[in-house]
TORBA-482963 format. One line per field, with one value per residue (C-alpha): x, y, z; residue in three letters; residue number from 1. Coordinates in Angstrom, 2 decimals, decimal comma, always signed. Last residue first. Layout:
<pts>
u = X|... $
v = Y|... $
w = Z|... $
res = Ala|... $
n = NUM|... $
</pts>
This chain:
<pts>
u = +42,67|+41,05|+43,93|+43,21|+39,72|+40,22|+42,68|+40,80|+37,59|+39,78|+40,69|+37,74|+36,02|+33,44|+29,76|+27,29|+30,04|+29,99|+26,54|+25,79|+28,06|+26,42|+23,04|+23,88|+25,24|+21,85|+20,82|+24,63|+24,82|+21,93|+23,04|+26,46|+24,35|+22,84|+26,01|+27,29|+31,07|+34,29|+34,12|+30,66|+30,70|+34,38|+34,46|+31,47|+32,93|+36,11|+34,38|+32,10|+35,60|+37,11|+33,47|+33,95|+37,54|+39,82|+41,12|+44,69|+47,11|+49,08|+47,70|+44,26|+42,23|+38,66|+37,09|+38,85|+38,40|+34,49|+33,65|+35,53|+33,50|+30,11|+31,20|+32,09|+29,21|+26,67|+28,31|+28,60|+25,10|+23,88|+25,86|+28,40|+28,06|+25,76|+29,08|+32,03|+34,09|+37,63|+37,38|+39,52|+39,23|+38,57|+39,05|+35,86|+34,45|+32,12|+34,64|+35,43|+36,46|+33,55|+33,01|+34,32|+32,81|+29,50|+28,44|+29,44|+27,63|+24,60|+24,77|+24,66|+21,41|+19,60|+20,10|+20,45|+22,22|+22,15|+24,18|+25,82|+29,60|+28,88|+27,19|+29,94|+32,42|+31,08|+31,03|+34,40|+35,47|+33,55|+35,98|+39,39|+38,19|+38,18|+40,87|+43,35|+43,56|+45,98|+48,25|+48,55|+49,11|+52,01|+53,67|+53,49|+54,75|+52,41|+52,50|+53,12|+51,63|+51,99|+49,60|+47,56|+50,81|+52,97|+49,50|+49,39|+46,14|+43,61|+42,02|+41,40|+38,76|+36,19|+36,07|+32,63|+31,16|+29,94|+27,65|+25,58|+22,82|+22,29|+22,07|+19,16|+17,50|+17,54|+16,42|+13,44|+12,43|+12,43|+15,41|+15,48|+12,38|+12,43|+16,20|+16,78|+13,20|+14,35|+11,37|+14,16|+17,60|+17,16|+16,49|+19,77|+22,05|+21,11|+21,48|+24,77|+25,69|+24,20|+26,40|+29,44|+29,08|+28,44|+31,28|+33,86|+32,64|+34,33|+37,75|+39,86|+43,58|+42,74|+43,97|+41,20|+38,94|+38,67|+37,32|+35,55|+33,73|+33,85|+31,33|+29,76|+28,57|+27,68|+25,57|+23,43|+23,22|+22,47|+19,93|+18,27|+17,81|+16,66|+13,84|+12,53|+13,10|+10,75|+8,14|+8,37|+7,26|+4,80|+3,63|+2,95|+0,87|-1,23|-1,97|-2,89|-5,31|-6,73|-7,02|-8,70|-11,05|-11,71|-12,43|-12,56|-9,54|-7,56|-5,07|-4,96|-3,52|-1,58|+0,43|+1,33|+2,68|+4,82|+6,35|+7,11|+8,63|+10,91|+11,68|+12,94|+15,03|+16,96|+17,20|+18,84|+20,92|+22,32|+22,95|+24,23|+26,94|+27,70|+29,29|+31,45|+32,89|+33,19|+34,67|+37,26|+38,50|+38,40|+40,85|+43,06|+43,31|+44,02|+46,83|+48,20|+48,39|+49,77|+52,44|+53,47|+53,29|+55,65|+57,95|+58,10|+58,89|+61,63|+63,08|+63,18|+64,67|+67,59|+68,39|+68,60|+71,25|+73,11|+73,52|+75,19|+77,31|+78,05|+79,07|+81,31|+82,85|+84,03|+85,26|+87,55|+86,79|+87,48|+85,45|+82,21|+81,96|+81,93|+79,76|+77,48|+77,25|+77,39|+73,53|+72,48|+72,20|+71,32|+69,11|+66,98|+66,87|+65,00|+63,06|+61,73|+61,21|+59,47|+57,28|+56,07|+53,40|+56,10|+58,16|+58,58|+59,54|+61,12|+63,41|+64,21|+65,20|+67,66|+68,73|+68,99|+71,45|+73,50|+74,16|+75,06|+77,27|+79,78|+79,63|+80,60|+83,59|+84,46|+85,04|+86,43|+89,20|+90,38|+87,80|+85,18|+84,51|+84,31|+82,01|+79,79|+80,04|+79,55|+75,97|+74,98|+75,57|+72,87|+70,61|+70,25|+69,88|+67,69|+65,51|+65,98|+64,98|+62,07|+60,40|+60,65|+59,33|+56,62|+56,13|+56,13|+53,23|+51,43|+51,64|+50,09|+47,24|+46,41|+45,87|+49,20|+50,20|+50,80|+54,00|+55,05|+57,79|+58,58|+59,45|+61,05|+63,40|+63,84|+64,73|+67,46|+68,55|+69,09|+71,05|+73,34|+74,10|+74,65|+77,24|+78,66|+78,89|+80,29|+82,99|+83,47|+84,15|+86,42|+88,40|+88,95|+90,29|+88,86|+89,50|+90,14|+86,60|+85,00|+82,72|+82,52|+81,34|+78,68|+77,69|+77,01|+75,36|+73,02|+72,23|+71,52|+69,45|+67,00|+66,31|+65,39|+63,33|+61,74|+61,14|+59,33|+56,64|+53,66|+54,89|+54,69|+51,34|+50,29|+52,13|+49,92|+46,45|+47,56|+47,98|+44,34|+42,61|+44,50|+43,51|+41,61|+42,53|+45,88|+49,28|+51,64|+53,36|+56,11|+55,67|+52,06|+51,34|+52,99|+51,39|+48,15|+49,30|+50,20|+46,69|+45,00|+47,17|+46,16|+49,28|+49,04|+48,62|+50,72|+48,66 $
v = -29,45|-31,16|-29,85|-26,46|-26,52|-28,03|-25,04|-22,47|-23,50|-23,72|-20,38|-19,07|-20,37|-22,57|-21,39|-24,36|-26,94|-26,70|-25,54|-28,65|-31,08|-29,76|-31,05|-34,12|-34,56|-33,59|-36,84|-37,52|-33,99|-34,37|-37,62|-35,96|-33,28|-36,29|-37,62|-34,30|-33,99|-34,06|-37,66|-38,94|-38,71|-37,90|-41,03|-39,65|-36,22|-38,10|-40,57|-37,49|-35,97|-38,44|-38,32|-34,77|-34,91|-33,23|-29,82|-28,64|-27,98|-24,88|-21,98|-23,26|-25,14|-26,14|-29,52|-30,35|-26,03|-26,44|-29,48|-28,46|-24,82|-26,33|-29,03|-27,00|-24,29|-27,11|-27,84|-23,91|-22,79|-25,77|-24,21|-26,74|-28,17|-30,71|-32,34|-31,45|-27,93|-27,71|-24,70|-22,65|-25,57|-28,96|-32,23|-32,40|-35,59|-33,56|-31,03|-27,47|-25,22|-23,76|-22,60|-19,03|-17,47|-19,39|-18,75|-15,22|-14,97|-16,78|-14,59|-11,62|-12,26|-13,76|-10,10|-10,74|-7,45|-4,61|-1,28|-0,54|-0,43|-3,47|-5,95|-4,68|-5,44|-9,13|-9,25|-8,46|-10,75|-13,70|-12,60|-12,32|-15,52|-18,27|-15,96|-17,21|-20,58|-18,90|-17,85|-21,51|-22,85|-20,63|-21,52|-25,21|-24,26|-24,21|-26,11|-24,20|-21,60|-19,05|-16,21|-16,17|-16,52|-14,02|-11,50|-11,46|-12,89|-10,02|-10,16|-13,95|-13,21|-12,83|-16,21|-17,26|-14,04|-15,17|-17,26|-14,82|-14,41|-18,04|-18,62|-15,86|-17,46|-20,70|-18,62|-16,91|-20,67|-21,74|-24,34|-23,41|-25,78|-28,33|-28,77|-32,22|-33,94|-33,34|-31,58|-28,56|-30,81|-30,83|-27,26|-26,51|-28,78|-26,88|-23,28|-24,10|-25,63|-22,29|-19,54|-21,99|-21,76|-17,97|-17,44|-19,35|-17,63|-14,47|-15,70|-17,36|-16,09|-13,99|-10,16|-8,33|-11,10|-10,15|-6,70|-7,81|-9,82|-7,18|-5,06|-7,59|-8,01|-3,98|-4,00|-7,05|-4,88|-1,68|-3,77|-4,93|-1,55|+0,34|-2,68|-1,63|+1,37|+1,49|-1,19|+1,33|+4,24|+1,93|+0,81|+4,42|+5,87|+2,27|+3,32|+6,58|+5,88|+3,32|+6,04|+8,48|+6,10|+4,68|+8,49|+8,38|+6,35|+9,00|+9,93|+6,44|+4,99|+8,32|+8,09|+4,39|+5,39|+8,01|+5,30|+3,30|+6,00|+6,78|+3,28|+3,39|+6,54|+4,76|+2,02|+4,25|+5,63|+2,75|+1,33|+5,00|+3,70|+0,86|+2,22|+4,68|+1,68|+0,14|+3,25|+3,33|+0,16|+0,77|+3,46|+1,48|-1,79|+0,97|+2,51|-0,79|-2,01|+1,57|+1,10|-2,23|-1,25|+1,35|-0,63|-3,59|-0,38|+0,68|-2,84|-3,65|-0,87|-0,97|-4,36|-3,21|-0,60|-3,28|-5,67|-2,57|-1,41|-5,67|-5,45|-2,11|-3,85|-6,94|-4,63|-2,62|+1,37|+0,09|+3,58|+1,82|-0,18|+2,63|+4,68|+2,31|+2,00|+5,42|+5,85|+2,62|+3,13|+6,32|+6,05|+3,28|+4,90|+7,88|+6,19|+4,07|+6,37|+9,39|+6,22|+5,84|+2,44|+0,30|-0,34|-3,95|-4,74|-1,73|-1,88|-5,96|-5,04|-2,36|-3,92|-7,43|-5,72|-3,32|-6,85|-8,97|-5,66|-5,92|-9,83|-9,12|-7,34|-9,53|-12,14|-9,98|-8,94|-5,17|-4,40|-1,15|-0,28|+3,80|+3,41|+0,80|+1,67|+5,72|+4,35|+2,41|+5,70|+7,76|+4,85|+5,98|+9,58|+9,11|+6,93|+9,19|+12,13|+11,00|+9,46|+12,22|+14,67|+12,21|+12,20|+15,92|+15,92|+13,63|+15,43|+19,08|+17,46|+15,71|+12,61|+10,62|+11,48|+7,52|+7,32|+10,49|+9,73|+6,50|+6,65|+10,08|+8,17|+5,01|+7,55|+9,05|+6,47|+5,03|+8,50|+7,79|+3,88|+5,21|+7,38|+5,26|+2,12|+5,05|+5,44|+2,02|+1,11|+4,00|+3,35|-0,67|+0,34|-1,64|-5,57|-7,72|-5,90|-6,67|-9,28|-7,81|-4,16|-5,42|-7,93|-4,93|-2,93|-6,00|-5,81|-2,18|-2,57|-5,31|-3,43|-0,59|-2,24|-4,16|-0,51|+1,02|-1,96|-0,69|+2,77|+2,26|+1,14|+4,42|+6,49|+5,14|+5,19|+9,11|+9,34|+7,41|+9,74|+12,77|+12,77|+15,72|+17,59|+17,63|+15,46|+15,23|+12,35|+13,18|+9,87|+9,64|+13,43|+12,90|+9,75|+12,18|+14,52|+12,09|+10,48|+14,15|+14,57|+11,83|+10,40|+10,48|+6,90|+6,81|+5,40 $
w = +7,31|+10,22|+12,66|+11,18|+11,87|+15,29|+16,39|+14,85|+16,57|+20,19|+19,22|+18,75|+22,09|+22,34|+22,61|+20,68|+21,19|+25,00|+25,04|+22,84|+25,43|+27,95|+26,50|+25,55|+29,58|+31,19|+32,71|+33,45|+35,09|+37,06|+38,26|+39,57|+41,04|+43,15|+43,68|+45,08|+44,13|+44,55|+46,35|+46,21|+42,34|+41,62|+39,21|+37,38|+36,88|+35,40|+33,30|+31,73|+30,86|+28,87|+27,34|+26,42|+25,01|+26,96|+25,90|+25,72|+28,61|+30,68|+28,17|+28,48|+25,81|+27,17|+27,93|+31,46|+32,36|+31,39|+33,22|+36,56|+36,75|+35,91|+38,48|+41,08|+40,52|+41,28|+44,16|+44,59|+44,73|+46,56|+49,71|+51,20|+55,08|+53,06|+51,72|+53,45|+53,62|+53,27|+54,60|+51,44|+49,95|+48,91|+50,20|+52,55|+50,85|+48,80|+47,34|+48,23|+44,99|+44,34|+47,85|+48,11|+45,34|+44,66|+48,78|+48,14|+45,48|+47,00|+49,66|+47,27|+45,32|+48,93|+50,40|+54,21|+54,54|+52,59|+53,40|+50,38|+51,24|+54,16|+51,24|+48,88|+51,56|+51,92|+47,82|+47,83|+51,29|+48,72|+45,69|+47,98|+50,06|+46,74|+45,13|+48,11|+46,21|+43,70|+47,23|+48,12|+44,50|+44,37|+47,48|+46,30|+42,84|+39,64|+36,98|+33,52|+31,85|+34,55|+33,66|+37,34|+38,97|+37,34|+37,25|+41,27|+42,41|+43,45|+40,50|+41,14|+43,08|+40,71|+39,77|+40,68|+39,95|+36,35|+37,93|+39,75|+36,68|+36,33|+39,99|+39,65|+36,86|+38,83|+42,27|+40,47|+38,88|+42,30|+42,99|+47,01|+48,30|+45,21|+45,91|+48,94|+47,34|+43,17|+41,21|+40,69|+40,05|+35,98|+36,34|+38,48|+36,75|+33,06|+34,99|+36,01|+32,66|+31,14|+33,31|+33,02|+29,08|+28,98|+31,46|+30,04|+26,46|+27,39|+27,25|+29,90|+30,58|+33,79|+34,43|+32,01|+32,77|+36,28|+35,61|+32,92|+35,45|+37,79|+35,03|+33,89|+37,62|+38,18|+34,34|+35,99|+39,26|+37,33|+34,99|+37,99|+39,32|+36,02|+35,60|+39,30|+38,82|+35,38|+37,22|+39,94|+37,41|+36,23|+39,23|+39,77|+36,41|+36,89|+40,26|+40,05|+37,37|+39,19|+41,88|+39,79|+38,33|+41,95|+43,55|+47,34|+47,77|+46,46|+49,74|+50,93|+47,17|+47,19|+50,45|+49,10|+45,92|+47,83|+49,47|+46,41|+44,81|+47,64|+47,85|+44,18|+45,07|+47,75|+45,29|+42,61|+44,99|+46,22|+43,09|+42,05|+45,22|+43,41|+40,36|+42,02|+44,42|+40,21|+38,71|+41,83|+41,37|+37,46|+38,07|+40,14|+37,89|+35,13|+37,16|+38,25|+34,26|+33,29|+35,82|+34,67|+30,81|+31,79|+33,71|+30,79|+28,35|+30,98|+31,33|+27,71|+26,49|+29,38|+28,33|+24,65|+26,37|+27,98|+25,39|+22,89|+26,20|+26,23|+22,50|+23,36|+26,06|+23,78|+21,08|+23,14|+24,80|+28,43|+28,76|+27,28|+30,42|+32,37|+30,77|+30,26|+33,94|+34,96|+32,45|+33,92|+38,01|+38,06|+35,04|+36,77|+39,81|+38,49|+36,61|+39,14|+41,90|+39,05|+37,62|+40,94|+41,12|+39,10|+41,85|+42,31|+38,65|+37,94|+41,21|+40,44|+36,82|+38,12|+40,79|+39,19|+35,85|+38,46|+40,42|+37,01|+35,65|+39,12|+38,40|+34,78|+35,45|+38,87|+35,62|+33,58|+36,32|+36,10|+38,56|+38,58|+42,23|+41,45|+38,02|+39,00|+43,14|+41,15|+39,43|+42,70|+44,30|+41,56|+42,00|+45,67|+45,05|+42,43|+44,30|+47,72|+45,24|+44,11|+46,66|+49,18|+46,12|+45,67|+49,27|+49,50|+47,10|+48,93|+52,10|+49,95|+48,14|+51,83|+52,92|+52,89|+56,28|+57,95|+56,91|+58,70|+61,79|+60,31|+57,10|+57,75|+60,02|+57,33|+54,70|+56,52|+58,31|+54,83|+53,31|+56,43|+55,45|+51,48|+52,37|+54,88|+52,72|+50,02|+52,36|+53,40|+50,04|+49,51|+52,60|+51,24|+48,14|+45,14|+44,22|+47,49|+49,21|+46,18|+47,10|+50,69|+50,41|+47,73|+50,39|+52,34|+49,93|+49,16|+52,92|+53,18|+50,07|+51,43|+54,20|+52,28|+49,86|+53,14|+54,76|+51,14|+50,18|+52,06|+51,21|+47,52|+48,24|+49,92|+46,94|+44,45|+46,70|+47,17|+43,23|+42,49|+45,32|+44,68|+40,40|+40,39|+43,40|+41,60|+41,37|+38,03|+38,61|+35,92|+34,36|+34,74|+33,68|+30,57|+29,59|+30,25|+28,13|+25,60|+25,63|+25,19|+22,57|+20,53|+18,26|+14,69|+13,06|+9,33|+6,92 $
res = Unk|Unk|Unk|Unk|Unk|Unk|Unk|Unk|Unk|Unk|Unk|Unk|Unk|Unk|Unk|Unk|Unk|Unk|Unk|Unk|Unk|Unk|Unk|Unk|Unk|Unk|Unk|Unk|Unk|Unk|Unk|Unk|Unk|Unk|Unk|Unk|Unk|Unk|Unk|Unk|Unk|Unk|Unk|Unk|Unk|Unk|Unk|Unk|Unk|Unk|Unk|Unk|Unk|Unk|Unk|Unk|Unk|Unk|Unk|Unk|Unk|Unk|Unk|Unk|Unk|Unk|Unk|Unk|Unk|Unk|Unk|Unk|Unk|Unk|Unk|Unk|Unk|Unk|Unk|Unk|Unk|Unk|Unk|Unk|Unk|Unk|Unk|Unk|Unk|Unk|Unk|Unk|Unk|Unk|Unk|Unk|Unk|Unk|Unk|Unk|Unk|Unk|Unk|Unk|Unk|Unk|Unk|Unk|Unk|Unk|Unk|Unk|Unk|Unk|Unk|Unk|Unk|Unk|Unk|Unk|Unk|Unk|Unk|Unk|Unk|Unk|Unk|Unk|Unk|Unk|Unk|Unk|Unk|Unk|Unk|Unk|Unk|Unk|Unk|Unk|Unk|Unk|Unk|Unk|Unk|Unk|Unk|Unk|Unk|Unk|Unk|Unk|Unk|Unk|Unk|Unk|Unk|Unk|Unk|Unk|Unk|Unk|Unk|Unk|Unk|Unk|Unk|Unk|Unk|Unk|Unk|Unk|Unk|Unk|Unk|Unk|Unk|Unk|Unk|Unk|Unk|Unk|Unk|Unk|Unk|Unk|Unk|Unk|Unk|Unk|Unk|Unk|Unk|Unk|Unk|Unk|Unk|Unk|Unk|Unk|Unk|Unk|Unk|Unk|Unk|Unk|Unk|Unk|Unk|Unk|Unk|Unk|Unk|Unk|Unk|Unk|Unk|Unk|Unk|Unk|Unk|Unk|Unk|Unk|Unk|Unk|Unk|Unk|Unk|Unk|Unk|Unk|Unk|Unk|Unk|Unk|Unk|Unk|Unk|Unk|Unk|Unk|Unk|Unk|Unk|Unk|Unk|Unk|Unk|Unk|Unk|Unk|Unk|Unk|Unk|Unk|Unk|Unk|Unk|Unk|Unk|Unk|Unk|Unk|Unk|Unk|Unk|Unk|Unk|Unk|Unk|Unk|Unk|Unk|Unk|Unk|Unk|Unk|Unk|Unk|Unk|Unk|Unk|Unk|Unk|Unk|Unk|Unk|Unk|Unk|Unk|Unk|Unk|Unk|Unk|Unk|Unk|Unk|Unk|Unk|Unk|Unk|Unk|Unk|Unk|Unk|Unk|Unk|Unk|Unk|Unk|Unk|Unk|Unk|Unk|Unk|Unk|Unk|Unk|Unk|Unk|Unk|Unk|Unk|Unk|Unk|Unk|Unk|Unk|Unk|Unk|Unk|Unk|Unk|Unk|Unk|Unk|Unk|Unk|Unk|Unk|Unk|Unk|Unk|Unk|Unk|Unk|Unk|Unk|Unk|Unk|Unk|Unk|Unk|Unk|Unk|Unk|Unk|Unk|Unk|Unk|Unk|Unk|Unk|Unk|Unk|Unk|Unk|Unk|Unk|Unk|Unk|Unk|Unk|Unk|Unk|Unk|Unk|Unk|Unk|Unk|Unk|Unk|Unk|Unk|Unk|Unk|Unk|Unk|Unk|Unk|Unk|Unk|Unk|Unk|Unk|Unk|Unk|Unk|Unk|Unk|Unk|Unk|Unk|Unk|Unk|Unk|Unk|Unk|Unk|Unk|Unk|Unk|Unk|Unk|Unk|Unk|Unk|Unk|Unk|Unk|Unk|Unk|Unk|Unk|Unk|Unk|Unk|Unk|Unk|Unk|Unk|Unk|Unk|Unk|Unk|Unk|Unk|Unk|Unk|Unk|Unk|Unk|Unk|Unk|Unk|Unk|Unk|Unk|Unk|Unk|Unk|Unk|Unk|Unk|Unk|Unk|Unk|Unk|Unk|Unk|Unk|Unk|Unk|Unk|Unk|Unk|Unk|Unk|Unk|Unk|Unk|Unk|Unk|Unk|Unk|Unk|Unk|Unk|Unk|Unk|Unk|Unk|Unk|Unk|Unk|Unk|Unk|Unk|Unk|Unk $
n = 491|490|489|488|487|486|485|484|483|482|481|480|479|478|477|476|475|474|473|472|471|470|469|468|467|466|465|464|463|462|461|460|459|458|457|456|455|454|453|452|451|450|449|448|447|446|445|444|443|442|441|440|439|438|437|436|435|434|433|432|431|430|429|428|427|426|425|424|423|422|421|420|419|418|417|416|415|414|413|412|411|410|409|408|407|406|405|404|403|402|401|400|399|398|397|396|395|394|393|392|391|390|389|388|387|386|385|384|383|382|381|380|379|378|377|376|375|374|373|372|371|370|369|368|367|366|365|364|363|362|361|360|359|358|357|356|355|354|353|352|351|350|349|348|347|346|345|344|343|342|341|340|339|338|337|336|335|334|333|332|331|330|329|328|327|326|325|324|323|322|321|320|319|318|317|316|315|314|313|312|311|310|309|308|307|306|305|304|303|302|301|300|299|298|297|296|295|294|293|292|291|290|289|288|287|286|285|284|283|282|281|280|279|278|277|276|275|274|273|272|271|270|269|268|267|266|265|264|263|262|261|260|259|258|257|256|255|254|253|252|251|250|249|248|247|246|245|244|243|242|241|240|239|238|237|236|235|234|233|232|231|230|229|228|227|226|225|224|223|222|221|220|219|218|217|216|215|214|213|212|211|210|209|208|207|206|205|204|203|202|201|200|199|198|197|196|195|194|193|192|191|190|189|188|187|186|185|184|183|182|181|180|179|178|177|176|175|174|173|172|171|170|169|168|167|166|165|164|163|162|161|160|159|158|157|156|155|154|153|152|151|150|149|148|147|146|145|144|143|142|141|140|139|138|137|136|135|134|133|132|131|130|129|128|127|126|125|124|123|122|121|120|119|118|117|116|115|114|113|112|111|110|109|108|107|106|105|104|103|102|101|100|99|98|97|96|95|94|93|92|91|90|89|88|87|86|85|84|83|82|81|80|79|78|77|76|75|74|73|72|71|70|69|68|67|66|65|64|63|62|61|60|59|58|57|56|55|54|53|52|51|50|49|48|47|46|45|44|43|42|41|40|39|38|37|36|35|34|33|32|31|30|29|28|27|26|25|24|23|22|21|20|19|18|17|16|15|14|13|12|11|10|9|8|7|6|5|4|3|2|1 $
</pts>
């Protein structure tokens, strides 16, 4: 059967590529264009000195007054830009300023492709091998513009096709075999790109959107408790009010507490709803499945009650705290939606530099609960200091190896030693892009040799008291491909 598209999804396609802009959509279009401006002066920079090279490389293999011609050209449409840049970055608040900014935008990209096209076209050597140097640089301006412009489809676009459409031409013009084969290379080239742009853009759009869903999201949280206290306080005027008649008032009372018992409920399904919610969030940019968190929710939980009659954790493991650990896990890793996507999906190791920006997630998910604290107005809230506390500290170890403070070991909230090792034992026994699973009592031997070192020993000792029973949650919620995997090996 032959799918028919939904109109209401091409219309909207539509409006992406054309950057249609309305009271509507300002907020998401106006946070567009503000993050194409945080980029814009290093693109330019970066293109004055690639048109300068240009101007060398072939300076033995066109005439030198029409390189410095189009140098000029292109040198006067950059003051341009970088004059406008200056004078008005900052008015990108109004329907009417972000609609010239598109416009801006627009036509500078076009503009600026459309001169790359004639260098392609004007600059074209006889030599194959300055031939295929001229087609390397269109090729990594091309793919480097749709790869860090992705936010304004009209800017990419429209250098894209300046740049491609004299290009082709060019190449097809020799009009022999070989140059029709690389026209042929050059057009897949350009599929590629422009379906890797648009699945860029729709990714930034979305991550966007669901930004705003979840700010939305919070402030009904507010609301809802600003009505809950509202309830409670006119609960109160009518307990003083009816003391007089003790029917009545019971009455009263029961018809109350169960209208806060109703808020009450409402609220704590909001905040549970608010956490699957940036947990999806982060899932939709991270490589682990759905069952990560239900494991790491019950091995946290497992540590915790095994820890409760312990001297250093009777005080803080309350049976409201335990549930409430179990409820926060999930937030551990909500940080890494701020980690670029080439980082977060690398399957192999990752570089120094890397590895340095991947262990920014441990501040990006605790500064996110911080600004939810600020958004909201609640401070002191024991729910989302131990979120924050499981955020930033998983990742610091006992002996102060860790990061992001390399904190040591009572200087590190309960919350996330027993988070580090939840989080540890389930990446060692899981399948991830970058490895395969490690057997469980590979794993044990690991957690025990870090006792002291990555870890509390007393968590340690909760974890070999309680080590049958991770290795049931383990087996009891593993993911489907890791099933798939073992079944077919067994086979």
């Amino acid at each position: 059967m032959i799918a028919i598209p939904n109109l209401a999804s091409l219309r909207l396609n539509l409006d992406d590529l054309l950057f249609h802009i309305d009271e509507e959509n300002l907020r998401v279009r106006a946070e567009q264009l503000r993050t194409r401006m945080t980029v814009y002066l290093p693109l330019v920079l970066s293109q004055v000195a690639l048109q300068f090279l240009l101007v060398v490389l072939f300076w033995e293999h066109a005439p030198h007054h029409w390189l410095l011609a189009w140098l000029a050209v292109f040198y006067a449409l950059h003051t341009v830009e970088i004059v406008k840049w200056a004078l008005h970055r900052k008015r990108l608040n109004t329907l009417q300023e972000c609609r010239d900014w598109n416009i801006h935008f627009s036509v500078i990209s076009l503009a600026a492709g459309a001169l790359w096209g004639t260098a392609a076209v004007a600059f074209f050597p006889d030599d194959i091998g300055y031939q295929s140097l001229l087609i390397c640089i269109m090729l990594g301006l091309v793919a480097g513009a749709v790869t860090m412009n992705p936010v304004h489809p009209p800017a990419m676009y429209g250098y894209f096709f300046g740049i491609m459409i004299p290009l082709m031409g060019r190449v097809a013009f020799e009009n022999d075999t070989i140059h029709w084969i690389l026209v042929l290379m050059l057009g897949i080239f350009a599929v590629v790109v422009l379906l890797s742009g648009r699945g860029l853009n729709r990714t930034f759009l979305l991550t966007l959107q669901q930004g705003f869903e979840n700010l939305s999201l919070l402030q009904q949280l507010t609301a809802q408790k600003q009505q809950t206290e509202e309830a409670r306080s006119q609960l109160e005027r009518a307990n003083a009010i009816l003391q007089g008649n003790e029917h009545r008032l019971e009455q009263m009372v029961q018809e109350r507490t169960a209208l806060l018992r109703q808020r009450t409920e409402e609220m704590v399904a909001i905040k549970d709803t608010t956490i699957l919610a940036l947990t999806s969030l982060a899932g939709t940019r991270d490589n682990e499945t759905g069952n990560h968190i239900l494991r790491t929710q019950r091995y946290v939980r497992n540590l915790a009650i095994h820890l409760r009659d312990h001297p250093r954790f009777r005080d803080f493991l309350t049976s409201e705290n335990i549930e409430m650990l179990y409820k926060i896990a999930p937030l551990h890793d909500i940080g890494k939606v701020g980690i670029p996507d080439h980082i977060l999906h690398k399957p192999g190791k990752l570089t120094p530099e890397e590895f340095e920006i991947m262990k920014t997630h441990t501040t990006l998910g605790g500064n996110a609960i911080s600004g939810a604290e600020n958004l909201t107005n609640v401070r002191n809230s024991p729910f989302l200091i131990a979120a924050r506390q499981i955020a930033i500290g998983h990742h610091e170890k006992w002996d102060g190896s860790g990061y992001p403070f390399a904190l040591r070991e009572e200087h590190i909230p309960l919350p996330a030693r027993l988070m580090a090792l939840a989080d540890v034992y389930d990446a060692m026994t899981c399948r991830r892009v970058y490895k395969s699973p490690i057997a469980h009592d590979e794993v044990a031997d690991v957690i025990i040799d870090g006792k002291g070192k990555h870890f509390d020993p007393d968590v340690v000792d909760a974890f070999i008291a309680a080590m049958d029973e991770f290795q049931e949650i383990a087996a009891q919620y593993r993911d489907r491909e890791v099933s798939a995997a073992i079944a077919q090996a067994a086979v």
